[in-house]
C-alpha angles and dihedrals in degrees: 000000000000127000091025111140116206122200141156109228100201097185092060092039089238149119115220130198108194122181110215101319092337123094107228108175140019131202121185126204141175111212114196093182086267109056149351134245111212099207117179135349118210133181128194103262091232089056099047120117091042098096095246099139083052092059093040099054086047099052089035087056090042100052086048087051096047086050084044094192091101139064117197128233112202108228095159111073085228094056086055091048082054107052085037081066100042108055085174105080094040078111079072095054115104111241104249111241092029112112 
């Protein structure tokens, strides 16, 4: 997946994949200071079917690993697919019934 550019965008509350000058993927969050919601993840339905989303929660979990101060709670069905697929990264995931 070359030529993908992958930022957090804070004042929309949102990670973005672009390809080149198009935006390809969005991935909104809501971030208390503890943890983040991931809330929906969208792709441009002309770039759909290219795994994308895909590329954007991973990058997305790996840049809030890599800061360590936040767990993620998984809002956006995707985002649970996701972390369903990558055991790996259950140490992410925010206890149920912890504020």
């Amino acid at each position: 997946m070359g030529d993908l550019r992958f930022t957090d965008e804070k004042d929309a509350a949102r990670y973005t994949l672009h390809r080149g000058d198009d935006l390809v993927s969005v991935l909104d969050y809501n971030d208390d200071g503890r943890s983040v919601a991931l809330t929906r993840a969208y792709t441009i339905p002309t770039f759909r079917g290219h795994g994308y989303a895909g590329e954007l929660v991973g990058r997305a979990v790996a840049d809030l690993e890599a800061r360590g101060d936040r767990t993620v709670i998984p809002v956006c069905w995707y985002v649970s697919d996701w972390f369903a697929e990558h055991p790996e990264h259950a140490g992410m995931l925010h206890a149920r019934g912890t504020v």
